[in-house]
KEKOL-611747 format. One record per residue: residue in one letter; x, y, z of N, C-alpha, C in turn. Coordinates in nm, 2 decimals. Each point is the difference from the previous one (the first is absolute). Example, Ala and Ser with C-alpha at 12.3 -4.5 7.8 and 13.67 -1.06 7.14 Angstrom:
! KEKOL-611747
code	n.u	n.v	n.w	ca.u	ca.v	ca.w	c.u	c.v	c.w
A	1.32	-0.57	0.78	-0.09	0.12	0.00	0.09	0.12	0.00
S	-0.04	0.11	-0.07	0.09	0.11	0.00	-0.08	0.11	0.08
//
This chain:
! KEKOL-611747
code	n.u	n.v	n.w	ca.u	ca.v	ca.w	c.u	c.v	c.w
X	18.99	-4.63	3.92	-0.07	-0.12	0.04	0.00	-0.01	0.16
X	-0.08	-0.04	0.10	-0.04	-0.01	0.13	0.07	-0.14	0.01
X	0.06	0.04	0.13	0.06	-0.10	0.07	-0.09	-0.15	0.06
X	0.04	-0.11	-0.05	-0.06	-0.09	0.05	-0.05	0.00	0.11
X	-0.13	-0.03	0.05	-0.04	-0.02	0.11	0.00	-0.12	0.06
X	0.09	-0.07	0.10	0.00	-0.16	0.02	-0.10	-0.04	0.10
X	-0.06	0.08	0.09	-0.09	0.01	0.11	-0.13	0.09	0.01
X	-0.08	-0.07	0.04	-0.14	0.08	0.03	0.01	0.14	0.08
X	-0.07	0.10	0.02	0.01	0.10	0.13	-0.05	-0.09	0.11
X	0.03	0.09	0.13	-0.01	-0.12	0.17	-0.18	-0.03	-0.05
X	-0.02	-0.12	-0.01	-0.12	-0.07	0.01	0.02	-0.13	0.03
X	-0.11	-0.05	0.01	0.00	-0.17	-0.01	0.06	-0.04	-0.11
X	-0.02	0.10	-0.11	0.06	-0.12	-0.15	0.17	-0.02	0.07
X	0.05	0.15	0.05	0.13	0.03	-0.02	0.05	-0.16	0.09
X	-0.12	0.02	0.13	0.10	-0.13	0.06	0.00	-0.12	-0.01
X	-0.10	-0.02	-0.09	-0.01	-0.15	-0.13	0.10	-0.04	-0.04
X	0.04	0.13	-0.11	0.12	-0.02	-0.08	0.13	0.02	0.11
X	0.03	0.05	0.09	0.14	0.00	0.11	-0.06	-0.15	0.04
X	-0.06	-0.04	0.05	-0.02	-0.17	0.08	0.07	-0.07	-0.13
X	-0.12	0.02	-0.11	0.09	-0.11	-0.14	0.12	0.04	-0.05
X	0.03	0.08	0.00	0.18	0.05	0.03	0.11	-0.10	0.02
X	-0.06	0.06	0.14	0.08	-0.07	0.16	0.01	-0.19	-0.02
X	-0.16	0.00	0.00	0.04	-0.20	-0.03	0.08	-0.07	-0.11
X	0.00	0.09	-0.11	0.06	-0.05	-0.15	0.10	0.06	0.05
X	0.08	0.05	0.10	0.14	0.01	0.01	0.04	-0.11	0.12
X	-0.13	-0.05	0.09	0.03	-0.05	0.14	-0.01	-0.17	-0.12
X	-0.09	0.02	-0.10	-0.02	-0.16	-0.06	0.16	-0.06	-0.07
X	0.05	0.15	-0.09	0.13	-0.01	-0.04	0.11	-0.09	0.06
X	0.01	0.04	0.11	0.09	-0.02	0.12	-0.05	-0.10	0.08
X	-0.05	-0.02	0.01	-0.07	-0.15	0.09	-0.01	-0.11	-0.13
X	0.02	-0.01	-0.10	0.00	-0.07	-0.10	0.15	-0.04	-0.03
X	0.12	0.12	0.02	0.09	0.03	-0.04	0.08	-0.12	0.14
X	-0.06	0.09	0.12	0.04	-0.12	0.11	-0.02	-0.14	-0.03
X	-0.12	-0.02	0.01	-0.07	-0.17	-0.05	0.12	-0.07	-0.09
X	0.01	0.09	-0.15	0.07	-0.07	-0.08	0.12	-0.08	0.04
X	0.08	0.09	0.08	0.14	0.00	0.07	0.03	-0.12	0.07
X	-0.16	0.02	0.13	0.06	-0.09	0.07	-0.06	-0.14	-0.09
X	-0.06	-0.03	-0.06	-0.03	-0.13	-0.11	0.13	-0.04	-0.03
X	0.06	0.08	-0.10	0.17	0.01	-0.06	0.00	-0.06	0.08
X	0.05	0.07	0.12	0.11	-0.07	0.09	-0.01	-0.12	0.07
X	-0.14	0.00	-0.02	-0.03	-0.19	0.08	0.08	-0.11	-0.13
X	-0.04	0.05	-0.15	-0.01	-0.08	-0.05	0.13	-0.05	-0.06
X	0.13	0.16	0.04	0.09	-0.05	-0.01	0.08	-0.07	0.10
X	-0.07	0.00	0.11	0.10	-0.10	0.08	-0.01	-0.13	-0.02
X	-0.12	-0.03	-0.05	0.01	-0.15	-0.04	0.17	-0.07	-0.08
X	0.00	0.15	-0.08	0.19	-0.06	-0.04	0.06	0.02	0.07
X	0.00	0.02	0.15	0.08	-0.03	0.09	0.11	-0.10	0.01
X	-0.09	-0.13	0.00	0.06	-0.09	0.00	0.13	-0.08	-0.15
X	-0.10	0.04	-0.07	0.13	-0.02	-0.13	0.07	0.11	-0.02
X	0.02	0.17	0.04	0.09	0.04	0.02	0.09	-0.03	0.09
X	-0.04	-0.04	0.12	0.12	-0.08	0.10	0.09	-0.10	-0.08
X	-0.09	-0.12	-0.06	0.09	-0.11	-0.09	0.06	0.04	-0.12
X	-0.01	0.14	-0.08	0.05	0.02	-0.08	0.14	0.10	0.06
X	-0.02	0.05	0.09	0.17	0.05	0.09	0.07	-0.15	0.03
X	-0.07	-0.10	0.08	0.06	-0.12	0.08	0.11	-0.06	-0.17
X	-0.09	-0.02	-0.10	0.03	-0.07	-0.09	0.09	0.08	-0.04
X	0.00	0.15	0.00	0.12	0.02	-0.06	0.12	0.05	0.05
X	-0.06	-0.04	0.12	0.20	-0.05	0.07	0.06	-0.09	0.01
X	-0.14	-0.12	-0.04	0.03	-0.11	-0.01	0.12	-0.07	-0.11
X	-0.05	0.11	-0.12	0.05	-0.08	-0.08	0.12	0.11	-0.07
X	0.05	0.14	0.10	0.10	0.02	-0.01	0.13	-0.05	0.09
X	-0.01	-0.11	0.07	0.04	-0.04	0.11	0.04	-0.12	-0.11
X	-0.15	-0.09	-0.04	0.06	-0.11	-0.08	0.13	0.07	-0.14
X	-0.02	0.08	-0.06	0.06	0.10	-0.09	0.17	-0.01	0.10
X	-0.02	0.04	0.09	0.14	0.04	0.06	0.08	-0.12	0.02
X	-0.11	-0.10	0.05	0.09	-0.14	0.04	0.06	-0.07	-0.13
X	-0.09	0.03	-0.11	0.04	-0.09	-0.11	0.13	0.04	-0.08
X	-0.01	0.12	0.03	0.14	0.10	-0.09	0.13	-0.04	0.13
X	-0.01	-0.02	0.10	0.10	-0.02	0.10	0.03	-0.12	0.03
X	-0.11	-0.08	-0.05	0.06	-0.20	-0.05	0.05	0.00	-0.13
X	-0.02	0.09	-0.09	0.07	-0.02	-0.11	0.15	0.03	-0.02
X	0.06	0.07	0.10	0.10	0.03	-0.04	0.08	-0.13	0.11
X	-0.06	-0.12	0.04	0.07	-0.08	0.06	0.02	-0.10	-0.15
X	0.17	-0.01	-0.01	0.04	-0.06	-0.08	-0.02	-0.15	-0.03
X	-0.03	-0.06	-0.11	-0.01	-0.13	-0.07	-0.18	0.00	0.02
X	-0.06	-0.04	0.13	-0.08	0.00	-0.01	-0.18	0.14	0.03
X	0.12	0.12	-0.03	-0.11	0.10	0.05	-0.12	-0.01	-0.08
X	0.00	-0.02	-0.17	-0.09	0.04	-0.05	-0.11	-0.10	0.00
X	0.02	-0.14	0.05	-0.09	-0.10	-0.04	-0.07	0.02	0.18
X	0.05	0.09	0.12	-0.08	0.00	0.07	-0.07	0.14	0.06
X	0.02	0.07	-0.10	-0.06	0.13	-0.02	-0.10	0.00	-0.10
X	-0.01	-0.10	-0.09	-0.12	0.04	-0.06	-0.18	-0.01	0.08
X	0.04	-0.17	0.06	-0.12	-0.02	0.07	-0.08	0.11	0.07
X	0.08	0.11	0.10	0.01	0.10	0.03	-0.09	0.10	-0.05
X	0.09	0.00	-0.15	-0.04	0.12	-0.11	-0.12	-0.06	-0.08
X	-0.02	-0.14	0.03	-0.16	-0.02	-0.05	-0.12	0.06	0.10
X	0.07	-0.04	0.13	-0.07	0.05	0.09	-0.04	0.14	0.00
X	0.07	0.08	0.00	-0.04	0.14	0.01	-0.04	0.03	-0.13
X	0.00	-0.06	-0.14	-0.09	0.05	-0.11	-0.13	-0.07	0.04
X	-0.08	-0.10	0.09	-0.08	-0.02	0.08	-0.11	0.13	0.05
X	0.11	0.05	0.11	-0.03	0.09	0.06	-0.06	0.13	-0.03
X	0.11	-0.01	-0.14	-0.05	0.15	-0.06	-0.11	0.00	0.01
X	-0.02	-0.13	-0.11	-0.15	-0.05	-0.02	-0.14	0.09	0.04
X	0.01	-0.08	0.11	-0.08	-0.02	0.13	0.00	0.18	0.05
X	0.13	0.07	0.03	-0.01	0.13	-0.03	-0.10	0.07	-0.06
X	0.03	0.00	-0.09	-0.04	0.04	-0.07	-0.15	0.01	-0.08
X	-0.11	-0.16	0.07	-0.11	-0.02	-0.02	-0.03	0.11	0.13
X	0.08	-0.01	0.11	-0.09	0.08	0.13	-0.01	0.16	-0.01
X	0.16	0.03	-0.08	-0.06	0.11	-0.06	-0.10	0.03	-0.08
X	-0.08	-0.06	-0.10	-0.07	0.05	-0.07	-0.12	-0.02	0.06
X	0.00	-0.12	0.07	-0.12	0.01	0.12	-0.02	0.13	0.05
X	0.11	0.12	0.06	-0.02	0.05	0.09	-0.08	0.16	-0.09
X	0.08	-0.01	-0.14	-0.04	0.08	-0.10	-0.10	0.00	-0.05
X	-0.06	-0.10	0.00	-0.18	-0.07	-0.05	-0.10	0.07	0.14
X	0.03	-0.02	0.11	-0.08	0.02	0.11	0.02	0.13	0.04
X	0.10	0.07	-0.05	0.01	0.15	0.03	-0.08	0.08	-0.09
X	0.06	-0.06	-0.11	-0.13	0.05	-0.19	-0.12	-0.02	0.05
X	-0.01	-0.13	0.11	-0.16	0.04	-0.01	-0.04	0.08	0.13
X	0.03	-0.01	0.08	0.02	0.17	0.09	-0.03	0.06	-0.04
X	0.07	0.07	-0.09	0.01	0.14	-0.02	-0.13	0.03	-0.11
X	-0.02	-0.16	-0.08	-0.14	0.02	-0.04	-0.12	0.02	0.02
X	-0.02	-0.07	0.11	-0.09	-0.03	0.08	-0.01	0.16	0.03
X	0.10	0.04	0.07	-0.03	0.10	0.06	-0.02	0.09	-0.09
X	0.01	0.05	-0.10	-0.03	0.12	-0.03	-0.14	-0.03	-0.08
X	-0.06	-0.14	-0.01	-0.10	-0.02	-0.06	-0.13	0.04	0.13
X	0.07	-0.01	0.13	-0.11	0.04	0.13	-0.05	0.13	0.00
X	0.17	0.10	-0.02	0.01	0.14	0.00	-0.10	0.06	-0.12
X	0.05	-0.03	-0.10	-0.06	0.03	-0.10	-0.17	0.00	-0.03
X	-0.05	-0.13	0.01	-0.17	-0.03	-0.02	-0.11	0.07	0.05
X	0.04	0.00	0.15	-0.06	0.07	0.10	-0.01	0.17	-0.01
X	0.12	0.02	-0.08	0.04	0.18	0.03	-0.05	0.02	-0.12
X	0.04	-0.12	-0.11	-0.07	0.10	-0.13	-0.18	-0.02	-0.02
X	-0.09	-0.09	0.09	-0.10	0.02	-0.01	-0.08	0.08	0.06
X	0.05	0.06	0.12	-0.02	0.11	0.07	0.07	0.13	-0.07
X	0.05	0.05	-0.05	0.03	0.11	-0.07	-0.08	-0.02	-0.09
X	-0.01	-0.08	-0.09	-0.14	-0.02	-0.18	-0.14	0.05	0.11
X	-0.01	-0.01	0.13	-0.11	0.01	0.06	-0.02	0.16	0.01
X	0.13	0.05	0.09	-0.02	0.11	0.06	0.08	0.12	-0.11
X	0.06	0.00	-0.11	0.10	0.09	-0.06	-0.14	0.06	-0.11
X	-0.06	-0.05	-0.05	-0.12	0.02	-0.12	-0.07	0.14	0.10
X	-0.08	-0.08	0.12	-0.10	0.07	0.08	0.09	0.16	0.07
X	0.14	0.01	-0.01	0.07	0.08	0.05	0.07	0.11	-0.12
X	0.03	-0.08	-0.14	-0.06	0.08	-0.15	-0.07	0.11	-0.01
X	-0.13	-0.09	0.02	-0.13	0.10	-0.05	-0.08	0.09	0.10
X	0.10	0.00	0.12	-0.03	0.09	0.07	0.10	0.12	-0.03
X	0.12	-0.01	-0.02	0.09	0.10	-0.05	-0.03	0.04	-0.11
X	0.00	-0.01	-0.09	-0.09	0.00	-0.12	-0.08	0.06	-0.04
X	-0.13	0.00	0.10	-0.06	0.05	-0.01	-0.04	0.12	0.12
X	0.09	0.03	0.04	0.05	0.12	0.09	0.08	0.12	-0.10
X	0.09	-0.09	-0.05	0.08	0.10	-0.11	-0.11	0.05	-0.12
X	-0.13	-0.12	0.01	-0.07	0.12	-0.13	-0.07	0.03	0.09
X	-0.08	0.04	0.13	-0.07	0.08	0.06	0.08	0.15	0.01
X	0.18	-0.06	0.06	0.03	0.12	-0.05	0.02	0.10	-0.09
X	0.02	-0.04	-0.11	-0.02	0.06	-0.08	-0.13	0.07	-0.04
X	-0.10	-0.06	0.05	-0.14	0.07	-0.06	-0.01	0.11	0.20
X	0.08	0.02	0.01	-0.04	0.05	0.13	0.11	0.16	-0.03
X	0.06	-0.01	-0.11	0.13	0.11	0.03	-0.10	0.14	-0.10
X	-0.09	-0.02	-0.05	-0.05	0.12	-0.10	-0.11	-0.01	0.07
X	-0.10	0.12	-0.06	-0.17	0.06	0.05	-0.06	-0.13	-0.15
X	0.03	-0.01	-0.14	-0.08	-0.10	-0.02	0.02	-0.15	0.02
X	0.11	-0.05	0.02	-0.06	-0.08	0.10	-0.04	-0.04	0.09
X	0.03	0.10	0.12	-0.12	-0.02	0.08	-0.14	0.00	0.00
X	0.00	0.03	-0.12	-0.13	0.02	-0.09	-0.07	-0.13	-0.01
X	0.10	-0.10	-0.01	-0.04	-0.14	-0.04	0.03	-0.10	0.07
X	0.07	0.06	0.15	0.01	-0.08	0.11	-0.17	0.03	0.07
X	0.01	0.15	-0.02	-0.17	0.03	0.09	-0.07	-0.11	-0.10
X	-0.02	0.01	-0.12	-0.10	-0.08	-0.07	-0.04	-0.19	0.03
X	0.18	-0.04	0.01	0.01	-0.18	0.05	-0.09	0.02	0.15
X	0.04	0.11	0.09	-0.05	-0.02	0.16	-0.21	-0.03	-0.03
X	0.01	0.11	-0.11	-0.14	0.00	-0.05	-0.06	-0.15	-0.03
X	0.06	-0.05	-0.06	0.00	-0.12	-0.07	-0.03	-0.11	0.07
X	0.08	-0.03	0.12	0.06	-0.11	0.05	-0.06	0.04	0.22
X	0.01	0.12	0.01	0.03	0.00	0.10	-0.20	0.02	0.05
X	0.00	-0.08	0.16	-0.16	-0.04	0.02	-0.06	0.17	0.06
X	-0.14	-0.03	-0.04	-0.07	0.13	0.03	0.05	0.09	0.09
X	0.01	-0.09	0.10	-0.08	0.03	0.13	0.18	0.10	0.02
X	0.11	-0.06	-0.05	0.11	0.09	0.02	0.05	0.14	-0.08
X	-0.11	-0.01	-0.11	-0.01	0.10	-0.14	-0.08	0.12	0.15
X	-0.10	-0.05	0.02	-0.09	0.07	0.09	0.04	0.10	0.11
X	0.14	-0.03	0.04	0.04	0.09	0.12	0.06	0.07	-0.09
X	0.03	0.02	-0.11	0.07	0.10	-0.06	-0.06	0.10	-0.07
X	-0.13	-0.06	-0.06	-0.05	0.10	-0.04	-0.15	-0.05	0.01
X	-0.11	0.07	0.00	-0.13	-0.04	-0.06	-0.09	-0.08	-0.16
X	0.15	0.10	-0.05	-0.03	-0.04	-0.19	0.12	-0.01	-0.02
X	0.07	-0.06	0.02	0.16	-0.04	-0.08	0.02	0.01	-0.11
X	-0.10	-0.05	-0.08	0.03	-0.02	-0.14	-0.06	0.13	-0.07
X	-0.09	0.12	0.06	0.00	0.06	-0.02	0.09	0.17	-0.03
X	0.08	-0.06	0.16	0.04	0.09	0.03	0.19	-0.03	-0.10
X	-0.03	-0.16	0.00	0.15	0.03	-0.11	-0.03	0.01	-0.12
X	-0.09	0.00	-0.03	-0.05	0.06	-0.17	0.00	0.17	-0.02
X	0.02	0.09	0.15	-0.04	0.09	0.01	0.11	0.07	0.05
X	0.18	-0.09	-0.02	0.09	0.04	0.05	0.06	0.01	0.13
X	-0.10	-0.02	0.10	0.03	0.03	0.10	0.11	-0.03	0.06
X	0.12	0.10	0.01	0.13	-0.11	0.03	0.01	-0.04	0.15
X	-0.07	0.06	0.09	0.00	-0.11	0.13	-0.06	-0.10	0.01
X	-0.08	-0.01	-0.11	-0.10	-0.14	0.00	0.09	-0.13	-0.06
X	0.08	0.14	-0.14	0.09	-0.15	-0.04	0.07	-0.03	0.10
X	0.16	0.12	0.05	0.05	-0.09	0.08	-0.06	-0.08	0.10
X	-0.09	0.04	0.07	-0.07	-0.17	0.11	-0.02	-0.11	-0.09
X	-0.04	0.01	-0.12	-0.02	-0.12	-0.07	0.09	-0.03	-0.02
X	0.13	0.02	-0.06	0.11	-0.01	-0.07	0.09	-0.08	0.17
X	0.02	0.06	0.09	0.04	-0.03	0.11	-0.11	-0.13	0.06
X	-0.12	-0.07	-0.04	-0.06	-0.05	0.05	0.04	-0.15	-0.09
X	0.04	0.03	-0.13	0.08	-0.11	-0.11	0.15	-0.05	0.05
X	0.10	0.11	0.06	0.09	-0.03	0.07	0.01	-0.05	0.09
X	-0.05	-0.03	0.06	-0.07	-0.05	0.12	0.00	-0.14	0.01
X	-0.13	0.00	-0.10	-0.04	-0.16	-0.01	0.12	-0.08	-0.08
X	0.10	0.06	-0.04	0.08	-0.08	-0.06	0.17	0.03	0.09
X	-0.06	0.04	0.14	0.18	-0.01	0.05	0.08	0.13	-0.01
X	-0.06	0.08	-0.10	0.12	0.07	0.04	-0.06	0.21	0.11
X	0.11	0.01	0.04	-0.02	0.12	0.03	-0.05	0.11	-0.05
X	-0.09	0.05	0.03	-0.14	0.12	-0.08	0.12	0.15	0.02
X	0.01	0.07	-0.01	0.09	0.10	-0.07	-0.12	0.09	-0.08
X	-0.02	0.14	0.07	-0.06	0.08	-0.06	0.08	0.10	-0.13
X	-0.08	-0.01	-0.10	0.07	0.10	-0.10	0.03	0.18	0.00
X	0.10	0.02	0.03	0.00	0.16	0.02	-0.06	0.06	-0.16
X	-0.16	0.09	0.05	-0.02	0.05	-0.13	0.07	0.11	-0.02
X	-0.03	0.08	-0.09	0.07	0.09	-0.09	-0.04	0.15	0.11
X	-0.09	0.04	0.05	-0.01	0.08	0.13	0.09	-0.04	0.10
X	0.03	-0.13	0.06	0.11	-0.02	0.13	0.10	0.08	-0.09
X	0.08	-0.06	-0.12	0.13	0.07	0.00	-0.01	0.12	0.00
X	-0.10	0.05	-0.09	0.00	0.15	0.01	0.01	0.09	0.16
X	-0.08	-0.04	0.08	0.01	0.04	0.14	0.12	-0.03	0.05
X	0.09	-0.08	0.02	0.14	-0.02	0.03	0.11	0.12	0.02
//
């Protein structure tokens, strides 16, 4: 089986497909950046309740500390440690809402962001990945109709088919004569004139004379 062909020979097609290449890898990454810096705007917004969620919880290891070290003052420790220890079950509180604030606004970060990354890259690939297919594709079965004398038989016949007069005309006077009549330099130009129009490199077939002369 012939190796995939991922590129045209040097033509204009070839530098179509290297340009659409190059941008679906420059779109990747410029998308990839975009996403990031979004993320990161949108997590600083929890800036601020990440600050109050450290403040608070030194806050309320401090109340914690104070209330355990009034308690051990005798007769009256425990009745002035609790107020304390209401206090800092408060705090947790309050903690504990800014954490999940900070966890809500990061979730959506990171949503956001990969919903930027994502949309953009995967509508441009459904664009460009199909059209970059059926070029390989259909390289792999040119090659294959290009590795034997009868299918070149039936590449000269598509050139026949498909390809306009006026370029049948520099090759031969009767093309379609002359490939009904074997002529194998008429096929290969035709057969090479099929490869052509479809991208890939024309490659003459060594006949059964070349190897023998060898």
């Amino acid at each position: 089986m012939p190796l995939p062909h991922f590129y045209a020979r040097p033509s204009w097609r070839l530098a179509g497909q290297v340009i659409a290449d190059a941008f679906v890898v420059a779109w990747i990454l410029l998308c990839w950046a975009g996403a990031g810096i979004v993320t990161t705007s949108i997590k600083a917004i929890a800036t601020p309740s990440a600050i109050a969620e450290t403040r608070l919880g030194e806050l309320k290891k401090t109340l914690q500390d104070s209330a355990e070290k009034i308690g051990e003052v005798p007769l009256v420790g425990d009745s002035l440690s609790t107020p304390l220890a209401d206090i800092g079950t408060e705090v947790a509180t309050l903690q504990a809402g800014a954490h999940d604030q900070v966890e809500a606004i990061e979730q959506a970060a990171t949503t956001i962001g990969w919903l930027i990354f994502l949309l953009p890259v995967i509508t441009v690939i459904l664009l460009w990945l199909p059209w970059r297919l059926r070029f390989i594709r259909s390289a792999q079965q040119l090659a294959k109709l290009n590795a034997s004398a009868e299918s070149r038989d039936l590449l000269a016949l598509r050139a026949l088919s498909t390809a306009p007069l006026k370029r049948l005309r520099h090759i031969s006077d009767q093309p379609l004569a002359d490939w009904r009549a074997g002529n194998a330099e008429v096929i290969d130009a035709l057969a090479e004139l099929e490869l052509h129009r479809h991208g890939m490199s024309a490659r003459r077939r060594q006949t059964e004379q070349d190897r023998l002369d060898r």
